[in-house]
C-alpha positions as CSV (number, residue, x, y, z in Angstrom):
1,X,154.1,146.8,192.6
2,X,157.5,147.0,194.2
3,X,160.4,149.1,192.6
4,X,162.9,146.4,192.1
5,X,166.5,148.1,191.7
6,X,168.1,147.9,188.1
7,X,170.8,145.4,187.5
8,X,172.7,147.2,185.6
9,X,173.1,150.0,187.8
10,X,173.5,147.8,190.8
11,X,176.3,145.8,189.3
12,X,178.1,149.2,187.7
13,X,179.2,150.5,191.4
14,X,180.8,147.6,192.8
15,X,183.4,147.3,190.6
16,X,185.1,150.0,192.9
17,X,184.3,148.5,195.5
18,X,185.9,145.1,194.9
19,X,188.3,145.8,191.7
20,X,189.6,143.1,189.5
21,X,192.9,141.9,188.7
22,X,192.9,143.7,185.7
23,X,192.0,147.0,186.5
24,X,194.7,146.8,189.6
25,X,197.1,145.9,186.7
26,X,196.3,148.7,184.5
27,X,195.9,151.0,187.4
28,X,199.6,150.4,188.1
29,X,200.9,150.5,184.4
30,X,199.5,154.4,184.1
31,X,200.7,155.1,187.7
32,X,204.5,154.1,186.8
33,X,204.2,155.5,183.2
34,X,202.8,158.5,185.2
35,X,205.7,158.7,187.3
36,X,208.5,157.7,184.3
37,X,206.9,160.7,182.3
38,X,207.2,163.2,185.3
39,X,210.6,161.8,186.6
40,X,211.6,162.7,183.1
41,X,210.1,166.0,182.1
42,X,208.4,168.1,185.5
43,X,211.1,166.8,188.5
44,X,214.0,168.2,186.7
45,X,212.2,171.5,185.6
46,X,210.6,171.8,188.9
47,X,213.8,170.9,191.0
48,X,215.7,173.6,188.8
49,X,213.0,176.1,190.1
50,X,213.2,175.3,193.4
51,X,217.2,175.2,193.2
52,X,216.9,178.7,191.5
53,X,214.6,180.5,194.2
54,X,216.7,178.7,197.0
55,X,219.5,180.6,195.0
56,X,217.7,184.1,194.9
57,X,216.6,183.5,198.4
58,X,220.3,183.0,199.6
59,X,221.2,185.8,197.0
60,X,218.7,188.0,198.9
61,X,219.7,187.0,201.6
62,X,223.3,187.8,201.5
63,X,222.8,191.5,199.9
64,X,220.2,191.5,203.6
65,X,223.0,191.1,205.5
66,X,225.9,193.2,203.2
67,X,223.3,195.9,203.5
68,X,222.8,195.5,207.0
69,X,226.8,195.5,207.4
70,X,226.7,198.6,205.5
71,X,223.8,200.4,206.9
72,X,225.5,199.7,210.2
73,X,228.5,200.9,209.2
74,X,226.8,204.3,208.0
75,X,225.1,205.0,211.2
76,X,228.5,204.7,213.1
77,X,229.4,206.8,210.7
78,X,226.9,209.2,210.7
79,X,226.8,209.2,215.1
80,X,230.3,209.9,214.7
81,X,229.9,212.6,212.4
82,X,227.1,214.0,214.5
83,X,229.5,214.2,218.0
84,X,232.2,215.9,216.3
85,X,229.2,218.7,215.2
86,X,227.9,219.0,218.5
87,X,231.6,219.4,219.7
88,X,232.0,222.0,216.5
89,X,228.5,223.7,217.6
90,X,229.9,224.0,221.6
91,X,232.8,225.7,220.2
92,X,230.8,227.9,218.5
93,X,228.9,228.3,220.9
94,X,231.8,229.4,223.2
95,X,233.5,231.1,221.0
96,X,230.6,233.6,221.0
97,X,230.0,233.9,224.3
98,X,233.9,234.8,224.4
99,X,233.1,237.5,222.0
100,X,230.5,238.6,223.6
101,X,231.8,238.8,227.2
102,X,234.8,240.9,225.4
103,X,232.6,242.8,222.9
104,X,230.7,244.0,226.0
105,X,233.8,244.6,227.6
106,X,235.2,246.9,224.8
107,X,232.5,248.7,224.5
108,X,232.1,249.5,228.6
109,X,235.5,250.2,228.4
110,X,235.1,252.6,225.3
111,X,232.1,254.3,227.1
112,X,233.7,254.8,230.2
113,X,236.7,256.7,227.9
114,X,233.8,258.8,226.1
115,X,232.4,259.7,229.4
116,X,235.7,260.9,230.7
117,X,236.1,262.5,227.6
118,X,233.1,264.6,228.1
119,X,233.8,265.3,231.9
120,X,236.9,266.9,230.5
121,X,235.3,269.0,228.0
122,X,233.0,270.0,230.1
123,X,235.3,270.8,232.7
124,X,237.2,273.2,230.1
125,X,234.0,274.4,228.8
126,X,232.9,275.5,232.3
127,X,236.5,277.1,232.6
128,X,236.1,279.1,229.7
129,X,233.0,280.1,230.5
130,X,234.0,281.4,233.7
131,X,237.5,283.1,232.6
132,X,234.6,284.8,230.0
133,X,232.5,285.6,232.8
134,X,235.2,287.1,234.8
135,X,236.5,289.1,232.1
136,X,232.7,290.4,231.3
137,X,232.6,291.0,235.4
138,X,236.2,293.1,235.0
139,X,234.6,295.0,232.3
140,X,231.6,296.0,233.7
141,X,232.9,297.0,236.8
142,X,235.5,299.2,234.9
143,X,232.6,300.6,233.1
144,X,230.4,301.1,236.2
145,X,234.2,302.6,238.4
146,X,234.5,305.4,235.7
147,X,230.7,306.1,235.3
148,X,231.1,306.2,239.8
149,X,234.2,308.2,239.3
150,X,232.6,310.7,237.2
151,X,229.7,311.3,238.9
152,X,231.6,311.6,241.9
153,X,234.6,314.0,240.5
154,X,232.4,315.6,238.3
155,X,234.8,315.5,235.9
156,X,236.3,313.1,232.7
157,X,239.0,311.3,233.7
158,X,242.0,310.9,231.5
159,X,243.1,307.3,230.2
160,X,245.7,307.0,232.8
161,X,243.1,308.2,235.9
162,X,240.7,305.8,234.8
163,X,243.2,302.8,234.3
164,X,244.8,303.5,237.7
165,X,241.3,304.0,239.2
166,X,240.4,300.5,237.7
167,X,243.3,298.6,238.7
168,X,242.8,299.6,242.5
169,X,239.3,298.8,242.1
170,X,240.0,295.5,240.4
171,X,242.6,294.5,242.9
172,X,240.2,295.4,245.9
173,X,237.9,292.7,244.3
174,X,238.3,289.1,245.1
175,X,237.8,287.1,242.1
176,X,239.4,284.2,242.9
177,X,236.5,282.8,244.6
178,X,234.9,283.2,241.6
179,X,237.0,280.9,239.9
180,X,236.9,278.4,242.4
181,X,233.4,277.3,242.9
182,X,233.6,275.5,239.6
């Protein structure tokens, strides 16, 4: 047997379909009660929030661009500041090499002064040496003229013999070129 559809539940959907007078009129009545209610209570309260974030958006906004001024300003700052320690540093920097170049200067100049200082002392030193020498020379050859003499006499000499004998023998020697070499 066929199925026949139920006439209930075929006439219950097509009231959307093709609404009545009625449900258009009470349809409309929640619709503008709807709308009185949230022109009322949740415009305002939601206009207020949006007025308030447009205000801490512009708020933001603003401290963006003081900050921006500011961090700008700072950085100018802060190149400026950097330049006048890179001029400081080449100063420095100068400054030592000045020192330096006369540092190095001073102490050539002081070590050219100890040098000649100890050419000079060596120079007397050699002198010294050499008047010493001489005068151990004289001596021995006064020693060795009196031994000579008095082998040759066969006799001792007197202190006035042997000083005359030693003076002719001295003044036959030539000790100036003794003296001279250095």
């Amino acid at each position: 047997m066929p199925v026949s559809p139920h006439p209930v539940l075929a006439s219950s959907g097509s009231f959307l379909i093709t609404p009545s007078v009625g449900l258009m009129i009470w349809t409309l009545l929640v619709f503008v009660a709807s709308m009185l209610l949230l022109r009322r209570f949740a415009f305002p309260a939601i206009r207020d929030a949006l007025d308030r974030r447009q205000k801490s958006i512009e708020d933001a906004i603003d401290t963006a661009d003081r900050t921006r001024v500011e961090a700008d300003k700072l950085l100018a700052e802060y190149r400026e500041r950097l330049k006048e320690a890179r001029v400081q540093a080449e100063e420095i920097v100068s400054r030592a090499r000045k020192t330096a170049q006369e540092q190095d200067h001073e102490a050539s100049e002081a070590a050219r002064e100890r040098r000649e200082q100890l050419l000079e002392q060596t120079r007397r030193d050699i002198e010294a040496e050499t008047r010493r020498a001489i005068a151990e020379i004289r001596d021995e050859v006064t020693n060795l003229t009196i031994l000579a003499t008095e082998k040759v006499t066969r006799k001792t000499l007197d202190s006035d013999d042997q000083r005359r004998l030693v003076e002719d023998a001295i003044g036959e020697l030539d000790f100036s070129a003794l003296a001279s070499e250095n």
